[in-house]
C-alpha positions in Angstrom: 8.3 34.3 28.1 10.1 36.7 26.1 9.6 38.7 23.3 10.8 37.4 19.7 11.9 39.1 16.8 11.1 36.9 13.4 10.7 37.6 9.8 7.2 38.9 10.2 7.4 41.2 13.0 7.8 41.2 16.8 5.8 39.2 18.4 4.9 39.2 22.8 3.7 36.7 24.5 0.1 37.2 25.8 1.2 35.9 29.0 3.4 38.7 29.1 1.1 41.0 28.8 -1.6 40.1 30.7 1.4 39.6 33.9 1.3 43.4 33.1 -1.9 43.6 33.7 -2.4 44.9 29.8 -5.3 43.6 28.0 -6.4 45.8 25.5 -3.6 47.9 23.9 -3.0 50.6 21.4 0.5 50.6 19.1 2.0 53.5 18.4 4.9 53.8 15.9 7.5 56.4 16.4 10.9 57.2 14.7 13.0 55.2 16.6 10.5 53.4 19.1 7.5 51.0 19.4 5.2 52.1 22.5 2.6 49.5 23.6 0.3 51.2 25.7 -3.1 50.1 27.4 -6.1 52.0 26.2 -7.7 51.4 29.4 -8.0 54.9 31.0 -7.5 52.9 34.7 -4.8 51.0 33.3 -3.0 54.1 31.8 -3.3 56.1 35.3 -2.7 52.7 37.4 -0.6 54.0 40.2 0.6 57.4 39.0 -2.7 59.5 40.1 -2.7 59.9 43.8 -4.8 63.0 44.4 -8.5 63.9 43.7 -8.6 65.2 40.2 -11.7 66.3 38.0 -13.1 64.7 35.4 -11.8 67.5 33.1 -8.1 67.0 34.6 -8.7 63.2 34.4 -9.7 63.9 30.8 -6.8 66.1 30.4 -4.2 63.4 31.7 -5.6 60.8 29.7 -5.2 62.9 26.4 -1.2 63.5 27.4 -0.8 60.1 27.8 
């Protein structure tokens, strides 16, 4: 699986994807970049939280991200 650039845009394999564990994503287009990011709050902190936090600091984290 890899990802393909054609005429009428780039295109990723859902198998790719879902191998990331990525189901439901949001696109976000910057100046010289294309970030693909779950919008899955779990998915998003998925191994990078490792203490207790609040639900204001969860809230916090999830807005940086």
């Amino acid at each position: 699986m890899k990802i393909e650039v054609k005429k009428e845009g780039i295109f990723i394999p859902k198998g790719l994807l879902e191998e990331l564990e990525i189901e439901d994503v949001e696109v976000v287009l910057k100046e010289h970049e294309i970030l693909v990011k779950p919008k899955s709050l779990t998915r998003k902190l998925k191994g990078f939280v490792k203490t207790r936090l609040t639900v204001r600091e969860l809230d916090q984290l999830y807005t940086e991200i």
